[in-house]
mmCIF file of the N, C-alpha and C atoms, coordinates in Angstrom:
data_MODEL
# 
_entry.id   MODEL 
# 
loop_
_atom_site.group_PDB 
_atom_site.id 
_atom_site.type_symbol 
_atom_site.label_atom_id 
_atom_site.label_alt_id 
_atom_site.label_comp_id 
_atom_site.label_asym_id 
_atom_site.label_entity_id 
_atom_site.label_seq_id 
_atom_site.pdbx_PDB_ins_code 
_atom_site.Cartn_x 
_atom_site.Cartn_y 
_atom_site.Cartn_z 
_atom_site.occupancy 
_atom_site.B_iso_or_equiv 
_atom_site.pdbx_formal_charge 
_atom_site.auth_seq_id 
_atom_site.auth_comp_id 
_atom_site.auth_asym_id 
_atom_site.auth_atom_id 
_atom_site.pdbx_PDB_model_num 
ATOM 1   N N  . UNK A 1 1  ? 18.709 10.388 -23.430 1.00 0.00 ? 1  UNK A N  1 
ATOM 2   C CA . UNK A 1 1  ? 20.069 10.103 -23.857 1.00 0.00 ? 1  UNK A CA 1 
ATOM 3   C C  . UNK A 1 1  ? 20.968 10.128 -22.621 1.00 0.00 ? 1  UNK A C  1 
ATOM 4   N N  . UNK A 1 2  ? 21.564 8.979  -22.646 1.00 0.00 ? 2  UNK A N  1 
ATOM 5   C CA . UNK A 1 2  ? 22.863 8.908  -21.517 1.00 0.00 ? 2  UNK A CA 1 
ATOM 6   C C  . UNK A 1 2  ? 24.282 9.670  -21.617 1.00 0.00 ? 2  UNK A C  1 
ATOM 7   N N  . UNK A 1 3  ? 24.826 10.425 -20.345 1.00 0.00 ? 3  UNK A N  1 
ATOM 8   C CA . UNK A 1 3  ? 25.789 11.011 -20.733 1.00 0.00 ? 3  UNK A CA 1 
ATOM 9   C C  . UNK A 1 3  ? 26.721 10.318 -19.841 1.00 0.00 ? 3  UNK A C  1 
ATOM 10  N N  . UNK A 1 4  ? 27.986 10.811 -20.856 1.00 0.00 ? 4  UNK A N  1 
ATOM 11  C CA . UNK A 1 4  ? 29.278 9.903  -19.726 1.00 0.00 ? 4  UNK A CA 1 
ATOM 12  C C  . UNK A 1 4  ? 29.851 11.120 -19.031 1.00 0.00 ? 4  UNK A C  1 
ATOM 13  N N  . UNK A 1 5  ? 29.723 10.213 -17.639 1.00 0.00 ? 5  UNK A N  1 
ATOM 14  C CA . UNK A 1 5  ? 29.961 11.150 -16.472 1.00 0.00 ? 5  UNK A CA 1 
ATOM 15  C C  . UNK A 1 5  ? 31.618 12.024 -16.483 1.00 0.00 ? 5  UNK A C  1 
ATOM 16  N N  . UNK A 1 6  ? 32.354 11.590 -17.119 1.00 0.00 ? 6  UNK A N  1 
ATOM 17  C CA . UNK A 1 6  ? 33.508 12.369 -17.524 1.00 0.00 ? 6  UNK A CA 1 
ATOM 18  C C  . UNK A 1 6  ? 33.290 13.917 -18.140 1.00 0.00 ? 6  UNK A C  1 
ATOM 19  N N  . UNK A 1 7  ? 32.249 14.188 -18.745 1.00 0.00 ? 7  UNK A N  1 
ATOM 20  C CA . UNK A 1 7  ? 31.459 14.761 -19.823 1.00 0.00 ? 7  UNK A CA 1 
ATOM 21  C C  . UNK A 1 7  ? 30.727 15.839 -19.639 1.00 0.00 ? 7  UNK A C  1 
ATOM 22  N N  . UNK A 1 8  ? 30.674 15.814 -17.858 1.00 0.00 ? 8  UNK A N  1 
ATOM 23  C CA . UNK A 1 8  ? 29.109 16.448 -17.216 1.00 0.00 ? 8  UNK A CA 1 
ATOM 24  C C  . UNK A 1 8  ? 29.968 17.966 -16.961 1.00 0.00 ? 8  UNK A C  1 
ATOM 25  N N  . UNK A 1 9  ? 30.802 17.996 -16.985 1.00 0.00 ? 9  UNK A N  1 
ATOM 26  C CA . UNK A 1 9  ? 31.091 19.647 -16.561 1.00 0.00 ? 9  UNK A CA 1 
ATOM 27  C C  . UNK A 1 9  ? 31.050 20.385 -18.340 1.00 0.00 ? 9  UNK A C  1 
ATOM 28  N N  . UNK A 1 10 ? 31.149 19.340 -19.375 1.00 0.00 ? 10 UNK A N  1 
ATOM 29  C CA . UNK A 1 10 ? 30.866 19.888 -20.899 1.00 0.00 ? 10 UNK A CA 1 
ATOM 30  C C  . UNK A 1 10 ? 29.564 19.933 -20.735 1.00 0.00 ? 10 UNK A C  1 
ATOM 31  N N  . UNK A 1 11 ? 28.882 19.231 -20.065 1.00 0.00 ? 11 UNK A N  1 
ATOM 32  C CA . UNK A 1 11 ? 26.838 19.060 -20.692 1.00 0.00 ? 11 UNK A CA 1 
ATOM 33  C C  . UNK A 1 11 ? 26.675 20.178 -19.524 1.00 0.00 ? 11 UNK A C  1 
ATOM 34  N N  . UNK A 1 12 ? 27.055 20.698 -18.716 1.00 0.00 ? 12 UNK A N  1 
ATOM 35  C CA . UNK A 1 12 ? 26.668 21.907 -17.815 1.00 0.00 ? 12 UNK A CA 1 
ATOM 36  C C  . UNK A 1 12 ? 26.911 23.256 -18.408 1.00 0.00 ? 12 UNK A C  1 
ATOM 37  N N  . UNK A 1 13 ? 28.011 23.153 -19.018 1.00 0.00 ? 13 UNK A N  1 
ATOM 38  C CA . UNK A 1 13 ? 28.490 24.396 -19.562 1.00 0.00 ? 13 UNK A CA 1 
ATOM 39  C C  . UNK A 1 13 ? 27.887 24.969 -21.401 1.00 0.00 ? 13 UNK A C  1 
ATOM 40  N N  . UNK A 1 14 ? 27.242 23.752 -21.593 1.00 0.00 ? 14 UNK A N  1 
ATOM 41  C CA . UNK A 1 14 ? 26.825 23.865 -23.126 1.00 0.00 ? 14 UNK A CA 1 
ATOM 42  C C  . UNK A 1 14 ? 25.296 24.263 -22.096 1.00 0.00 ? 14 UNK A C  1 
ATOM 43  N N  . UNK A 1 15 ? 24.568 23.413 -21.249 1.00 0.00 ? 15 UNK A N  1 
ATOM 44  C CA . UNK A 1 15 ? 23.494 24.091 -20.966 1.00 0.00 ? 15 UNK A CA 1 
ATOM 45  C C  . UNK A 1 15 ? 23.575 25.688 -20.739 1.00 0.00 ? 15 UNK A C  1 
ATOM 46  N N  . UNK A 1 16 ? 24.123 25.701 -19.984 1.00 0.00 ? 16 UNK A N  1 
ATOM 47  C CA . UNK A 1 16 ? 24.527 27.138 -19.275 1.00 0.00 ? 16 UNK A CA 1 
ATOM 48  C C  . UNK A 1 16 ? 24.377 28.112 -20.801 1.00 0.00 ? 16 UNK A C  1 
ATOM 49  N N  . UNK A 1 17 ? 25.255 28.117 -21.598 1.00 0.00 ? 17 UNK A N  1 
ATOM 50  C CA . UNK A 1 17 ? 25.303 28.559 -22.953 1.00 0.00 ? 17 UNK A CA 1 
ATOM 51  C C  . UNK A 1 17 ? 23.860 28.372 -23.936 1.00 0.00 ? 17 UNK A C  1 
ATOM 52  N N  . UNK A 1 18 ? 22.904 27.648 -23.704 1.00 0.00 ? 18 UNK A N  1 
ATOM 53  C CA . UNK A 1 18 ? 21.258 27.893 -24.358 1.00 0.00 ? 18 UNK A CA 1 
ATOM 54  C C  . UNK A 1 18 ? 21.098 28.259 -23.463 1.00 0.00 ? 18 UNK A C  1 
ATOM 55  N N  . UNK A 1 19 ? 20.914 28.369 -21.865 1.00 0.00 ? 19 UNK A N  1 
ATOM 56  C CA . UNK A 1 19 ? 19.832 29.394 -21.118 1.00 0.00 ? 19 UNK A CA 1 
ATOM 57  C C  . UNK A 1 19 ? 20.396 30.305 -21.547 1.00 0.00 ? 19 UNK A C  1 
ATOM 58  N N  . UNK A 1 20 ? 21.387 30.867 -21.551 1.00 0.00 ? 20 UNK A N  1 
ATOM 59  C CA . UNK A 1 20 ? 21.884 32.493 -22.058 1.00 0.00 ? 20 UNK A CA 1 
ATOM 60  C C  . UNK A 1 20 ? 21.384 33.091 -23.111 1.00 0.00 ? 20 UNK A C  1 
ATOM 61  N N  . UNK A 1 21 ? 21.403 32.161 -23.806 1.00 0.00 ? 21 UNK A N  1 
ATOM 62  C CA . UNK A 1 21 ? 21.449 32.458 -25.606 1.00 0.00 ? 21 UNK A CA 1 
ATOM 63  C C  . UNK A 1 21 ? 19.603 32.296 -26.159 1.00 0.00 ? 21 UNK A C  1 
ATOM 64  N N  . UNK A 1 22 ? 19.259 31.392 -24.421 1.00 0.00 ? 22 UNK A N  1 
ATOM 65  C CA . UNK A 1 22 ? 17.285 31.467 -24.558 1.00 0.00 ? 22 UNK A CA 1 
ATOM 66  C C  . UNK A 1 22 ? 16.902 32.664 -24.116 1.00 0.00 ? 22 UNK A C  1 
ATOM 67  N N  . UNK A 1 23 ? 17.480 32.943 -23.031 1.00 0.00 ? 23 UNK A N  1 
ATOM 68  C CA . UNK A 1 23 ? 17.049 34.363 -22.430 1.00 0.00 ? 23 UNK A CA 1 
ATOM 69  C C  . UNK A 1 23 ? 17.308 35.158 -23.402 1.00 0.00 ? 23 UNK A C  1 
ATOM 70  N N  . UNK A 1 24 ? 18.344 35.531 -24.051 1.00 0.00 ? 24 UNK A N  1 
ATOM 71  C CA . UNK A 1 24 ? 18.426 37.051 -24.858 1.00 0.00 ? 24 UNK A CA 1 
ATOM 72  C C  . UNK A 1 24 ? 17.969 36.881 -26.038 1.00 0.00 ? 24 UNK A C  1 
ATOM 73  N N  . UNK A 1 25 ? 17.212 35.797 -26.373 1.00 0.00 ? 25 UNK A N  1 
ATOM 74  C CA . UNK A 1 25 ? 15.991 35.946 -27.383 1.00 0.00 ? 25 UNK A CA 1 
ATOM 75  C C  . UNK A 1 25 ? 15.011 35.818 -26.905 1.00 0.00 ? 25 UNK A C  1 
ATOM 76  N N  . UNK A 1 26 ? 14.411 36.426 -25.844 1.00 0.00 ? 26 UNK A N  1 
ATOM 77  C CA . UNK A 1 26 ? 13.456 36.372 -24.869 1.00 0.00 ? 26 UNK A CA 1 
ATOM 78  C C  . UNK A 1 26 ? 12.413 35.405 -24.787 1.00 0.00 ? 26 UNK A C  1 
ATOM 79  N N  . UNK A 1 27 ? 12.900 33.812 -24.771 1.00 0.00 ? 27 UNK A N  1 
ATOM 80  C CA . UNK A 1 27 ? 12.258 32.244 -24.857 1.00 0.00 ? 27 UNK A CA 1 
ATOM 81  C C  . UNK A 1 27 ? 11.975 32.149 -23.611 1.00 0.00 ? 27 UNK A C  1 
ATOM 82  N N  . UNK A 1 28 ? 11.105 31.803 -23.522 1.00 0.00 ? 28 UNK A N  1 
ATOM 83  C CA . UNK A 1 28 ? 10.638 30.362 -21.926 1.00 0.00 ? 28 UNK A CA 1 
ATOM 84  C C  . UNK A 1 28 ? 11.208 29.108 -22.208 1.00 0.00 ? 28 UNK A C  1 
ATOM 85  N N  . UNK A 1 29 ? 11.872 28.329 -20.956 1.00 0.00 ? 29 UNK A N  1 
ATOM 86  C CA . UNK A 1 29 ? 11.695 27.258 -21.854 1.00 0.00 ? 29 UNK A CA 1 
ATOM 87  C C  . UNK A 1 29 ? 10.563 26.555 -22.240 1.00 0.00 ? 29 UNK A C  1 
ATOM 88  N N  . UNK A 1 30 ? 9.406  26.628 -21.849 1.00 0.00 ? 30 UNK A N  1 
ATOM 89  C CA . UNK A 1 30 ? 8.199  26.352 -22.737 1.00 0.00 ? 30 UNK A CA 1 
ATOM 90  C C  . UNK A 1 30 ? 7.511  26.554 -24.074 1.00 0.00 ? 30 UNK A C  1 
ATOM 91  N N  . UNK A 1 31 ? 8.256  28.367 -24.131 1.00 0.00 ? 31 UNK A N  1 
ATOM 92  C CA . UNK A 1 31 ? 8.192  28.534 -25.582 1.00 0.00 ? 31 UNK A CA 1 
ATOM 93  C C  . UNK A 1 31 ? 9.474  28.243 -26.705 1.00 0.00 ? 31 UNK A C  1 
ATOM 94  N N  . UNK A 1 32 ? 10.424 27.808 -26.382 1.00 0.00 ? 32 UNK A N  1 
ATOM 95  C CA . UNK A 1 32 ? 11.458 27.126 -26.526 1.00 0.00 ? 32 UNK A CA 1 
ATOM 96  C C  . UNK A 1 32 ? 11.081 25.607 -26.886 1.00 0.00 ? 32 UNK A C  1 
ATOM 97  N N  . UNK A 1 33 ? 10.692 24.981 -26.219 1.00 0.00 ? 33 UNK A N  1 
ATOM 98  C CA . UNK A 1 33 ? 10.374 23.559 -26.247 1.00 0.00 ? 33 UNK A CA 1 
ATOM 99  C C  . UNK A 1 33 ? 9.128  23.328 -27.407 1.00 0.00 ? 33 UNK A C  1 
ATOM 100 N N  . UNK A 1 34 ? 7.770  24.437 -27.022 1.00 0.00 ? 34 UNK A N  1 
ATOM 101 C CA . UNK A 1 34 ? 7.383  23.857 -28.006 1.00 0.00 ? 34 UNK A CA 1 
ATOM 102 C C  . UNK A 1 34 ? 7.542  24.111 -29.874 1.00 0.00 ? 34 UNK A C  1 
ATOM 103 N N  . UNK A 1 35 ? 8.547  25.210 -29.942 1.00 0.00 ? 35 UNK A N  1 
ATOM 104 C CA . UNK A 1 35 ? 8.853  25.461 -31.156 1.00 0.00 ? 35 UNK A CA 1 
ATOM 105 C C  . UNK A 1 35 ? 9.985  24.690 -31.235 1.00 0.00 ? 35 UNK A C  1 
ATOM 106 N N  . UNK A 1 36 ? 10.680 23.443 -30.414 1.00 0.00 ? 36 UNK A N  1 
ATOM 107 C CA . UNK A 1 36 ? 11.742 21.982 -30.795 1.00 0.00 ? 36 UNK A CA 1 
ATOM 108 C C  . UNK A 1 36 ? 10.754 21.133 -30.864 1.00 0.00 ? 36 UNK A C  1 
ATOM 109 N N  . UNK A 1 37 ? 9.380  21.237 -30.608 1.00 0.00 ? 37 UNK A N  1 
ATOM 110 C CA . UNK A 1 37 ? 8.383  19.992 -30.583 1.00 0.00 ? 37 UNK A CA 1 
ATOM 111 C C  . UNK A 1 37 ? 9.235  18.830 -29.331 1.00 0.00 ? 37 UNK A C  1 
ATOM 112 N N  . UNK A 1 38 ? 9.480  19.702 -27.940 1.00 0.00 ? 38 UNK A N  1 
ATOM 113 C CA . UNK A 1 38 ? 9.708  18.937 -26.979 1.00 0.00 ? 38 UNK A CA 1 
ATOM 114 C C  . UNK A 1 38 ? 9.263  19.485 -25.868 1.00 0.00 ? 38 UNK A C  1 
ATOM 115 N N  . UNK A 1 39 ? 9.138  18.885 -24.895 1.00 0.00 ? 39 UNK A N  1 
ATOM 116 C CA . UNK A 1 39 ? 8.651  19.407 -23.202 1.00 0.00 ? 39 UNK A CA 1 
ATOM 117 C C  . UNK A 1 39 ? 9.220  19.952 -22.854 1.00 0.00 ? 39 UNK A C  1 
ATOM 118 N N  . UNK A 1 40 ? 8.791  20.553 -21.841 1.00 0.00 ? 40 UNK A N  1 
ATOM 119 C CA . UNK A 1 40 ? 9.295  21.844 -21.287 1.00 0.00 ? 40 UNK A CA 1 
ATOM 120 C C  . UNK A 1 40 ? 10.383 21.328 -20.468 1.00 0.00 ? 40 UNK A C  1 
ATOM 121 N N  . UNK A 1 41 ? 9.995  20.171 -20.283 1.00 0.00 ? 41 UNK A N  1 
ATOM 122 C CA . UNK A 1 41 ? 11.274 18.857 -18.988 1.00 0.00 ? 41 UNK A CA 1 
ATOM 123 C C  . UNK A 1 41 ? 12.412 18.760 -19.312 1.00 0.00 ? 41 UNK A C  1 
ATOM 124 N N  . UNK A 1 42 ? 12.590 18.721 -21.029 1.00 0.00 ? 42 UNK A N  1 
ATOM 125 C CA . UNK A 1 42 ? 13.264 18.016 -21.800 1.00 0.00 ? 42 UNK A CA 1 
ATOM 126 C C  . UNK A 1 42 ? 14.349 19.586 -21.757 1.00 0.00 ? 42 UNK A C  1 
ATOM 127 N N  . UNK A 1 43 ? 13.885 20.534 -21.915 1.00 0.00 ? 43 UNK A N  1 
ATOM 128 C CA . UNK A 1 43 ? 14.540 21.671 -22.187 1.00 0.00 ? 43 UNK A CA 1 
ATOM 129 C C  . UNK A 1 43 ? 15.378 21.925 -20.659 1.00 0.00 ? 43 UNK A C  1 
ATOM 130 N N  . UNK A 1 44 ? 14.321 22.203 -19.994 1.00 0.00 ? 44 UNK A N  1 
ATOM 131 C CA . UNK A 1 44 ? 15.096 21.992 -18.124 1.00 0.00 ? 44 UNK A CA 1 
ATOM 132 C C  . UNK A 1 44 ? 16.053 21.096 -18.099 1.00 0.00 ? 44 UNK A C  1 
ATOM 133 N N  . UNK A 1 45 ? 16.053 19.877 -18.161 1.00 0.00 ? 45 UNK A N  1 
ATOM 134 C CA . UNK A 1 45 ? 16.963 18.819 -18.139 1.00 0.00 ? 45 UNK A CA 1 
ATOM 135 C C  . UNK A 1 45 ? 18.455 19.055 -19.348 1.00 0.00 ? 45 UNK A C  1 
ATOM 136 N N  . UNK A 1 46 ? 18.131 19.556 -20.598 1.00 0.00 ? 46 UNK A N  1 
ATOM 137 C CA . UNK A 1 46 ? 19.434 19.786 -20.847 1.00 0.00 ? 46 UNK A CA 1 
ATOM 138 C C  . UNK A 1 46 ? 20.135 21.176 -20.498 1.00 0.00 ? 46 UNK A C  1 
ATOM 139 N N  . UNK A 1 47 ? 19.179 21.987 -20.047 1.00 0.00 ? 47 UNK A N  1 
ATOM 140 C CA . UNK A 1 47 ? 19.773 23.318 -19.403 1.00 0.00 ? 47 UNK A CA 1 
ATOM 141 C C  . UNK A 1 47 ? 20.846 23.090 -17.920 1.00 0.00 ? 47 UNK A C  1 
ATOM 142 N N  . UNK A 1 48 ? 20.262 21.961 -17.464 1.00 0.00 ? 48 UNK A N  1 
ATOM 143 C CA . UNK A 1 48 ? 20.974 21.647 -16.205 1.00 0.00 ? 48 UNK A CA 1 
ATOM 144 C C  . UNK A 1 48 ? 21.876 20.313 -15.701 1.00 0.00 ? 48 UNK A C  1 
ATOM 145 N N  . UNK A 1 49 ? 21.829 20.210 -17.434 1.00 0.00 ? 49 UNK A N  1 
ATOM 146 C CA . UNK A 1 49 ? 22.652 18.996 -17.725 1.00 0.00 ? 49 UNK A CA 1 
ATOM 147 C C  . UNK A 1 49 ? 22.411 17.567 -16.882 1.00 0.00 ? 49 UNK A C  1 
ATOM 148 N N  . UNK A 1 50 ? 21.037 17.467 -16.680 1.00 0.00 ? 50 UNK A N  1 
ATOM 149 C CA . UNK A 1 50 ? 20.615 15.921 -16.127 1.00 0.00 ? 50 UNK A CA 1 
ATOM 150 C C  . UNK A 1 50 ? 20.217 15.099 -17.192 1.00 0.00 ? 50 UNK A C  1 
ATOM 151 N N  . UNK A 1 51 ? 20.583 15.528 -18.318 1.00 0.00 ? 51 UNK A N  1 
ATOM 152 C CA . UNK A 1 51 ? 20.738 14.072 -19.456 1.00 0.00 ? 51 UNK A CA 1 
ATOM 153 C C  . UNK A 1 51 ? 21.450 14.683 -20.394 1.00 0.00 ? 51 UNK A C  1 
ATOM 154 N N  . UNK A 1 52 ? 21.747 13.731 -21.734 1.00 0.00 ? 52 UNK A N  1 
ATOM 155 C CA . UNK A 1 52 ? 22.206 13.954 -22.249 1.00 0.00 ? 52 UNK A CA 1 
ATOM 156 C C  . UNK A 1 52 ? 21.604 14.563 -23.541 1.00 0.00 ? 52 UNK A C  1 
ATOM 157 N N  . UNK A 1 53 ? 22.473 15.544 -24.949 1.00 0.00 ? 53 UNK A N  1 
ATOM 158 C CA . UNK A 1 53 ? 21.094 15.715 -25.611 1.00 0.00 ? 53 UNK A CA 1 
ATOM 159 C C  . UNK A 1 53 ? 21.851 15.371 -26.971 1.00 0.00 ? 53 UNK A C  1 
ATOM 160 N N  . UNK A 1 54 ? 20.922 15.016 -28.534 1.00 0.00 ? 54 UNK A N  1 
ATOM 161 C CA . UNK A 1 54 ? 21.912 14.539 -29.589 1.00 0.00 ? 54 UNK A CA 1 
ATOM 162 C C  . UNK A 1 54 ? 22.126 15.973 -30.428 1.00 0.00 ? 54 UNK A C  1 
ATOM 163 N N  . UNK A 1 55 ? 23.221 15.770 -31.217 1.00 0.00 ? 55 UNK A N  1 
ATOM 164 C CA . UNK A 1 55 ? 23.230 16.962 -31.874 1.00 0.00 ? 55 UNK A CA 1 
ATOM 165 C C  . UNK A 1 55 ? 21.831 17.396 -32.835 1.00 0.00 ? 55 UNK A C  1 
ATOM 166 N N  . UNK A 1 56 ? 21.082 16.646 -33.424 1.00 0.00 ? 56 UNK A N  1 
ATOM 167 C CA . UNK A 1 56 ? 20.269 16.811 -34.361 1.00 0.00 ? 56 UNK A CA 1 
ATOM 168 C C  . UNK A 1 56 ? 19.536 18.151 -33.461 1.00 0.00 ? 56 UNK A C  1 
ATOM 169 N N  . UNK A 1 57 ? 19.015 17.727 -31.900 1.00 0.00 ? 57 UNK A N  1 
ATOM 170 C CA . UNK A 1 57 ? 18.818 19.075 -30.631 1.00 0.00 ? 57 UNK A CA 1 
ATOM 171 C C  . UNK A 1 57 ? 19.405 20.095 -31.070 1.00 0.00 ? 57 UNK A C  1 
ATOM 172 N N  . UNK A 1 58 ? 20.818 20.097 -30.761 1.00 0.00 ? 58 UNK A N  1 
ATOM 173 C CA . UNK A 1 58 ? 21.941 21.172 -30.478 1.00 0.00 ? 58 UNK A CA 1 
ATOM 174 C C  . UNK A 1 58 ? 21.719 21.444 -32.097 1.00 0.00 ? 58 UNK A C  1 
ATOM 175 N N  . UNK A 1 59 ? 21.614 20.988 -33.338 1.00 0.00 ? 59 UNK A N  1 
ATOM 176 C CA . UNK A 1 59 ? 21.492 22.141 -34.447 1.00 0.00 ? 59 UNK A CA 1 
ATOM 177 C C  . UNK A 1 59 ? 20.022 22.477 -34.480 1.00 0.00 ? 59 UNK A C  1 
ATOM 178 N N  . UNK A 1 60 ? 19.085 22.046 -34.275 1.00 0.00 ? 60 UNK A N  1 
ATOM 179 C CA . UNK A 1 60 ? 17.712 22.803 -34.547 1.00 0.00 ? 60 UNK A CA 1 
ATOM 180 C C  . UNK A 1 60 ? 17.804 24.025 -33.219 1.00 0.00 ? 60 UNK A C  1 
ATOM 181 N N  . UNK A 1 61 ? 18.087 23.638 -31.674 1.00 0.00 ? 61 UNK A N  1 
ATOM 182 C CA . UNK A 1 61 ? 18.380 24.942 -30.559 1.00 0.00 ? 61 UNK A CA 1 
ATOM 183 C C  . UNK A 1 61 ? 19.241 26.307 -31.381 1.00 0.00 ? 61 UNK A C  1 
ATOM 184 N N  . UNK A 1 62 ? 20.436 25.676 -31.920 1.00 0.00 ? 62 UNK A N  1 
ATOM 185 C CA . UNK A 1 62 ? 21.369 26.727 -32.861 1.00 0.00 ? 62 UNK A CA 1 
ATOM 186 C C  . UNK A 1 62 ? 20.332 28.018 -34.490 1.00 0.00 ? 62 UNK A C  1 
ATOM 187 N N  . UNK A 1 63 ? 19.738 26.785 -34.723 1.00 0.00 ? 63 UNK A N  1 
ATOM 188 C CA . UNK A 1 63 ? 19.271 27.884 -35.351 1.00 0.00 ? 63 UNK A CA 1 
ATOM 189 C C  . UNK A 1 63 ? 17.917 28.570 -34.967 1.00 0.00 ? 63 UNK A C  1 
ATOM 190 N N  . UNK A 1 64 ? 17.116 27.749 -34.246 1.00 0.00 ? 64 UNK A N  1 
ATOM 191 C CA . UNK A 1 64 ? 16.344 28.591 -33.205 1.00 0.00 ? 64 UNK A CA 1 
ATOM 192 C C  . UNK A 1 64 ? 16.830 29.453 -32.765 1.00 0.00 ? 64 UNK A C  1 
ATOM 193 N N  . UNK A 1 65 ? 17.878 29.971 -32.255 1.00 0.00 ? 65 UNK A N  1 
ATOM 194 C CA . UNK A 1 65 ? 18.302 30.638 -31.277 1.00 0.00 ? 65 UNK A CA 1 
ATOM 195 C C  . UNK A 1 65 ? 18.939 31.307 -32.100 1.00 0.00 ? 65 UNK A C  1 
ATOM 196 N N  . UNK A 1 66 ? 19.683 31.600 -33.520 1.00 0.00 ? 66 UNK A N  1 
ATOM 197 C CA . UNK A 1 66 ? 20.174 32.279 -34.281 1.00 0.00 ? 66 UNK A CA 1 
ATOM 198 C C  . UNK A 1 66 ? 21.821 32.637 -33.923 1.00 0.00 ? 66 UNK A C  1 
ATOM 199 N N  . UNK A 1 67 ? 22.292 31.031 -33.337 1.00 0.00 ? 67 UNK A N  1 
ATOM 200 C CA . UNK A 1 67 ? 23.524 31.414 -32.895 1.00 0.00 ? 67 UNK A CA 1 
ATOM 201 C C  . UNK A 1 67 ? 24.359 30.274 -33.021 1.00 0.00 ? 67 UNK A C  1 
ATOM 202 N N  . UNK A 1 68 ? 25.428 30.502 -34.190 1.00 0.00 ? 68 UNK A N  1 
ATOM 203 C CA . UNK A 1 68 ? 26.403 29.158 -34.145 1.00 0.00 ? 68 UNK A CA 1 
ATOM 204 C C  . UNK A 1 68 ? 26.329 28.327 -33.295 1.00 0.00 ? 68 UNK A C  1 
ATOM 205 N N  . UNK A 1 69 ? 26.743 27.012 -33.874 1.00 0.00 ? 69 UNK A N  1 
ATOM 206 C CA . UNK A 1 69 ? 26.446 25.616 -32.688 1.00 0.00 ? 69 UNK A CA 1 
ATOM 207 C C  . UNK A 1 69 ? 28.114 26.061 -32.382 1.00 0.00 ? 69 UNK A C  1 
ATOM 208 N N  . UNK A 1 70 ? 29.242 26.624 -32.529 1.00 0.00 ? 70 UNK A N  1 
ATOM 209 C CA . UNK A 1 70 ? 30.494 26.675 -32.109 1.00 0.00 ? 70 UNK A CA 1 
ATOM 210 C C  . UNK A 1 70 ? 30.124 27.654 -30.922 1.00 0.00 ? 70 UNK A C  1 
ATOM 211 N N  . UNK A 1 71 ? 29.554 28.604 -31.439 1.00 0.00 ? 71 UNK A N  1 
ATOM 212 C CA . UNK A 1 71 ? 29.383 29.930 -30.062 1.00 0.00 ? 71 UNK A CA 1 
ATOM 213 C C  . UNK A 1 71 ? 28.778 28.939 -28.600 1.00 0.00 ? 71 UNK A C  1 
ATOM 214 N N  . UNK A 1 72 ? 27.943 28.150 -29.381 1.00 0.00 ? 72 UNK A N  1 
ATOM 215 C CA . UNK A 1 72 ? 27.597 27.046 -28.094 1.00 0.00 ? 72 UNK A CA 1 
ATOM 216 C C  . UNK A 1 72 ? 28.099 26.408 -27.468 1.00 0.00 ? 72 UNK A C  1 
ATOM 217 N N  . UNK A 1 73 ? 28.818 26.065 -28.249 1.00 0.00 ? 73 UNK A N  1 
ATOM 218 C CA . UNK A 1 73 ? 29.956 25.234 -27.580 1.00 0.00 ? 73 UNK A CA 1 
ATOM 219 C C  . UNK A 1 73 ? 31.353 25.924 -26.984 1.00 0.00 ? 73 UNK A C  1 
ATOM 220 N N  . UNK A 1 74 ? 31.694 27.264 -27.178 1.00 0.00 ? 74 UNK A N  1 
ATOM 221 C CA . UNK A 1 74 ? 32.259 28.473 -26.504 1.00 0.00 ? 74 UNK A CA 1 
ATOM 222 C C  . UNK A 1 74 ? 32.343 28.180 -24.995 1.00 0.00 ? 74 UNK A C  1 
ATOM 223 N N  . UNK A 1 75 ? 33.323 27.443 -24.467 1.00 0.00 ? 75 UNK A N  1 
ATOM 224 C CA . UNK A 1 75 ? 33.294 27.298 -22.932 1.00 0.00 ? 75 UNK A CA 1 
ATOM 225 C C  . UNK A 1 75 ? 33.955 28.496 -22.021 1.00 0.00 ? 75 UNK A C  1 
ATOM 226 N N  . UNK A 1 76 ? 33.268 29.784 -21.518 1.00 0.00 ? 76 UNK A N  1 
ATOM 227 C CA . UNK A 1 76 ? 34.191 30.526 -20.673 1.00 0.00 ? 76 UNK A CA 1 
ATOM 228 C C  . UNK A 1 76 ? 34.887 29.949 -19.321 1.00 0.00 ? 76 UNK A C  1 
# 
């Protein structure tokens, strides 16, 4: 998925917000990825915001992760 480059300091900061929220449910992103039925690439890449990801992602990560898709979207 393509992101618009206007966009990229939101797709950094929503990554930033699942590594946090992967770590303190103590995930890899490997074990992360394969309980989204995606690569481990796919998880790296939206953690560090080098693509873009669709929400259907961002709600299955949310309840994987047992944490509002708003808390995700929570920009400090």
């Amino acid at each position: 998925m393509i992101m618009k480059s206007n966009h990229k300091q939101k797709y950094k900061l929503l990554g930033l917000n699942i590594a946090y929220y992967r770590k303190l449910n103590g995930y890899t992103q490997e074990s992360l990825a394969e309980k989204l039925n995606l690569d481990r690439t796919t998880v790296s890449k939206i953690e560090l915001a080098t693509c873009g990801v669709s929400l259907d992602v961002i709600f299955d990560i949310s309840e994987l992760l047992d944490v509002s898709v708003e808390r995700l979207f929570t920009f400090r």
